[in-house]
C-alpha positions in Angstrom: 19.0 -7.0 14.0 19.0 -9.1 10.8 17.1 -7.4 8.0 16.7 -8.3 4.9 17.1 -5.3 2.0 15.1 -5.8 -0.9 15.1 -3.5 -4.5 13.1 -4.2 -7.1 14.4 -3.3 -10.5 13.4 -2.2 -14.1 15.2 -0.5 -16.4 17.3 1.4 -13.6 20.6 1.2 -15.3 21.4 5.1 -14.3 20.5 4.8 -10.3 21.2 0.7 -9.5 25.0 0.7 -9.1 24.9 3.8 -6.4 21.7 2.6 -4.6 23.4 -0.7 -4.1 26.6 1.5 -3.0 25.2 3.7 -0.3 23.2 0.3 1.4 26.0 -0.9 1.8 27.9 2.5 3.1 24.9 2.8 5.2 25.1 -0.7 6.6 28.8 -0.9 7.4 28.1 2.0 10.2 25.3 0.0 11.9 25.7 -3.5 13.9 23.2 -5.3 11.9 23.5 -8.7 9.9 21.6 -8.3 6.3 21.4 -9.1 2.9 20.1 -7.8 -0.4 17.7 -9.1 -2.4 17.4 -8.0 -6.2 14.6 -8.5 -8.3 15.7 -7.9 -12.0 12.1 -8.1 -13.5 12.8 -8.1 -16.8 14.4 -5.0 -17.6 15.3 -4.6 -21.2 18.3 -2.0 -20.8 21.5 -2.8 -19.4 20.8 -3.1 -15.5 20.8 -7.0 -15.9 24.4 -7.0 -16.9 25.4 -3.8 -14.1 23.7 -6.2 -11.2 25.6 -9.3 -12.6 28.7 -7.6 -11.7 27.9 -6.3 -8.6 29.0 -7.9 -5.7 27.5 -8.9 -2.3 23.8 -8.9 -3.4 21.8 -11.8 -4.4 20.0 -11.7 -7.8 16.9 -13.0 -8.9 15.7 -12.5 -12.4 13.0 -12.4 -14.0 12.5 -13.6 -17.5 9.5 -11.2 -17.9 8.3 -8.0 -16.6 6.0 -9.3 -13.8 5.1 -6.7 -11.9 7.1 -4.1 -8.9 4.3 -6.4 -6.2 5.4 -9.8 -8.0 9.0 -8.8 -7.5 8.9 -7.8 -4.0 7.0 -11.0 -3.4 9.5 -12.9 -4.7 12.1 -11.5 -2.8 10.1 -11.6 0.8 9.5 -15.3 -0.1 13.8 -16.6 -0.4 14.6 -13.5 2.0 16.3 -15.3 5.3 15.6 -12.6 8.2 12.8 -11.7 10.2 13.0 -8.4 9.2 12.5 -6.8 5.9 13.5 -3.8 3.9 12.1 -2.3 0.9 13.8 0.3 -1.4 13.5 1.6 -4.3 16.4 1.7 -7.1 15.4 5.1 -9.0 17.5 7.0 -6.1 13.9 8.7 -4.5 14.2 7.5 -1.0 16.7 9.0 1.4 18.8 5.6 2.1 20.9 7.1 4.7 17.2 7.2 7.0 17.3 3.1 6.7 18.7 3.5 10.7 15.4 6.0 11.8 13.2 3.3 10.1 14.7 0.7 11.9 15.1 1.8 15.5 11.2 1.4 16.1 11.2 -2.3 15.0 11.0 -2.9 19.2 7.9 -1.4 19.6 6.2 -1.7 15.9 5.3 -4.1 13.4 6.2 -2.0 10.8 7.6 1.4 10.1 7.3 3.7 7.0 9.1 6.1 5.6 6.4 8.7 5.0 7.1 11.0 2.1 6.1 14.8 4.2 7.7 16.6 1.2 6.1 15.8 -2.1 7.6 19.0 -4.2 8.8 16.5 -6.7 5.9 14.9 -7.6 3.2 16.0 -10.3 0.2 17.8 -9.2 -1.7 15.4 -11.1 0.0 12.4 -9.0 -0.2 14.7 -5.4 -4.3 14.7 -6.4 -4.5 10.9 -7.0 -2.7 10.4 -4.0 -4.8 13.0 -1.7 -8.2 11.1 -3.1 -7.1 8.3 -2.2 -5.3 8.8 1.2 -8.6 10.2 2.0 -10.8 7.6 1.3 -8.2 5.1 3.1 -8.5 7.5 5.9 -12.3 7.3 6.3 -12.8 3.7 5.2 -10.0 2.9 7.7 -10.5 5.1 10.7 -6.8 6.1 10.6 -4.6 8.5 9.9 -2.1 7.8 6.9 0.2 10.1 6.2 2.1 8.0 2.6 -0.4 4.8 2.3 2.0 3.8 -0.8 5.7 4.9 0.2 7.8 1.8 -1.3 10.5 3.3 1.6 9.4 0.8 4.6 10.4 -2.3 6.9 8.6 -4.7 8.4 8.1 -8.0 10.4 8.1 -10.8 7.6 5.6 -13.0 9.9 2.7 -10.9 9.4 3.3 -9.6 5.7 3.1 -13.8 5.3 0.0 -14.4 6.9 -1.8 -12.3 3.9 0.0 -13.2 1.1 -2.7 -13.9 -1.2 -3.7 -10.6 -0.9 -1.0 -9.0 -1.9 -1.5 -7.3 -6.1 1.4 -7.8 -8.7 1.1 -4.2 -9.6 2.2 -0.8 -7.5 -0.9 -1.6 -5.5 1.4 -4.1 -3.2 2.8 -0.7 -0.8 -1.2 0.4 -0.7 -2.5 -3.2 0.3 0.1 -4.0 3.2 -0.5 -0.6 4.6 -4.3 -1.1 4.9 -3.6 -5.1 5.9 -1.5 -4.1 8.8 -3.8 -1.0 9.9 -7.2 -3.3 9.3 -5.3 -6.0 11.6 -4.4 -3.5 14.3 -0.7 -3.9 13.7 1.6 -1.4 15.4 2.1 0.8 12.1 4.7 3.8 12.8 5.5 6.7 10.5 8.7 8.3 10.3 8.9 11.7 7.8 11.3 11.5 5.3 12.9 13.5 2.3 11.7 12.4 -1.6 14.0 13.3 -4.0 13.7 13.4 -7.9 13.9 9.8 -9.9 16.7 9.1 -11.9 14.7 7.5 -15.0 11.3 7.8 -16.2 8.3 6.6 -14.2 7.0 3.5 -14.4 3.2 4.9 -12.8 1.0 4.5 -15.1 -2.6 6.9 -14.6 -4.7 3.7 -14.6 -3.5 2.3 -11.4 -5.3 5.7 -10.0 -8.4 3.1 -10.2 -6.5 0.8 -9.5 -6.0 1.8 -6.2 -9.5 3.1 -4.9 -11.0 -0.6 -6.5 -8.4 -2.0 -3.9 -9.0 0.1 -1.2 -12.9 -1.0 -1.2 -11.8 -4.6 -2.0 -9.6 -4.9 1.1 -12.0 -3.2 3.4 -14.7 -5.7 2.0 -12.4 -8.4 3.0 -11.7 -7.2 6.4 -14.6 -4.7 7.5 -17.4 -5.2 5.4 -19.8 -4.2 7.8 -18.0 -0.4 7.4 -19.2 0.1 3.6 -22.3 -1.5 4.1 -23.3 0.8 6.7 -22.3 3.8 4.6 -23.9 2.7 1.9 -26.9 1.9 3.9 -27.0 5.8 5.9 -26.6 7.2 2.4 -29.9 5.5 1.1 -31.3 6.1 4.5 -30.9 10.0 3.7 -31.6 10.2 0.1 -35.1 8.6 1.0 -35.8 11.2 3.9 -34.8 14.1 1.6 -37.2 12.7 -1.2 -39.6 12.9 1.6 -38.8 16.5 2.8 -38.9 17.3 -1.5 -41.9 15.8 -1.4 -43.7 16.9 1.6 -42.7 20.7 1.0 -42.9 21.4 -2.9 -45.4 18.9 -4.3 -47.9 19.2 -1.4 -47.6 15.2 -1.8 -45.9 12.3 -0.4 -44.4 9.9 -2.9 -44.7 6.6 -0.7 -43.6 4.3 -2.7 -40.7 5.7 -3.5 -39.4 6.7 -0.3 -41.0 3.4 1.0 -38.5 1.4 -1.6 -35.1 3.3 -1.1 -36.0 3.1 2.6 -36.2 -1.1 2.6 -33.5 -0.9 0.5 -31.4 0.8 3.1 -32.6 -1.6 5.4 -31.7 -4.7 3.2 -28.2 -3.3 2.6 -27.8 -2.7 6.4 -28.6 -6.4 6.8 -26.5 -7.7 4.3 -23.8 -5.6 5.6 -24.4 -7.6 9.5 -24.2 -11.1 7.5 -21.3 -10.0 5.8 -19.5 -9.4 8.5 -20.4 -12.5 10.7 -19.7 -14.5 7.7 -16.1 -12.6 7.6 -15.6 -13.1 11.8 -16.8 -16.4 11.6 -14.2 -17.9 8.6 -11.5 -15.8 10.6 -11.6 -18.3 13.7 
């Protein structure tokens, strides 16, 4: 196999050097050919200088802080293999699992390190994650076990053919998952250890929103038909409970209302089917 290994960086200066170090360890026991690709994105301690001196990688720098998605998309662009790996450099992801991922890359399109374990995480970050894992789940009609594990590989053909979609922010891991999945791409998850960061987070609670705005944007790309018809069925019901309400405690009907959320339901139903023909149509 030829992969190529790609870590983006901020302000890692305490994890970087023995990352890099136990790729490399890791890699020497396998057959493969690879590379690694890191993405200094404009870190403002000292891990510049420490990846300068490193040998066998390939840097790219950033002048700015761009973004963890704008640095992995840097790197998938100038990465030379078919294959590609991403890791992170804050010394979370078990890199001695890089093999398991790997050995499925026969069968699947991509394969994720799926993060079973989450003890180290906050319960305030384990509840984000569970809202939104859920709602991925339902809007997707799949099972995710990690929708944003930055511990995966994949084929670089198909993660090119959506591109444009693809966030600058931590939203980049959420998006390819639900791009491969909404595409019927072979996705296969392998459980993994997560261990504690070396280094402060760089998660910041915003991208919480962040990350359900996406999930409905990408399922509005692909499947808008899905929320449509949700949407729709939940009108649909609100109008025949007024009705009930109605019917049963105010010995009236009140027609108009249940008349109006009823079209409405209809009309959103309808835009839904245009929606999606316009979406099947512009995918020919």
């Amino acid at each position: 196999m030829e992969l190529s290994i790609i870590i983006p960086v901020f302000n890692e200066e305490d994890s970087i050097n023995e990352i890099i170090d136990r790729i490399k360890s890791v890699m020497r026991d396998t057959d493969d050919t690879y590379e690694i690709l890191v993405v200094n994105d404009g870190s403002t301690d000292n891990s510049k200088a420490i990846l300068e001196a490193i040998q066998g990688i390939k840097l790219i720098n950033h002048v700015n802080n761009l973004g963890y998605g704008a640095s992995l998309k840097t790197a998938i662009m100038k990465a030379k293999y078919d294959f590609v790996l991403i890791t992170d450099a804050d010394g979370t992801y078990p890199i001695e699992d890089i093999p398991k991922l790997t050995q499925y890359l026969d069968r699947f399109d991509m394969a994720v390190g799926a993060r079973i374990k989450t003890r180290n995480v906050s319960f305030s970050k384990r509840i984000a994650k569970w809202i939104i894992t859920k709602t991925a789940n339902m809007l997707s009609k799949n099972k995710i076990p990690d929708i944003n594990s930055g511990f995966r590989v994949f084929k670089k053909e198909a993660a090119l053919k959506f591109f444009n979609l693809y966030p600058d922010g931590f939203s980049f891991t959420t998006t390819i998952t639900l791009v491969f999945l909404m595409n019927n791409y072979r996705v296969k998850y392998i459980p993994i250890e997560y261990h504690k960061r070396k280094g402060k987070s760089k998660m910041k609670p915003k991208e919480f929103f962040g990350f359900l705005n996406l999930l409905l944007n990408i399922m509005m790309y692909f499947n808008p038909l899905r929320i449509f018809s949700m949407l729709s069925f939940f009108l649909f019901l609100v109008g025949i409970a007024i009705f009930l309400y109605s019917l049963l405690f105010l010995n009236k009907v009140l027609d108009i209302t249940v008349t109006i959320i009823l079209l409405s339901s209809l009309q959103v139903f309808i835009l839904g089917l245009i929606a999606d023909l316009i979406i099947r149509r512009s995918s020919k």
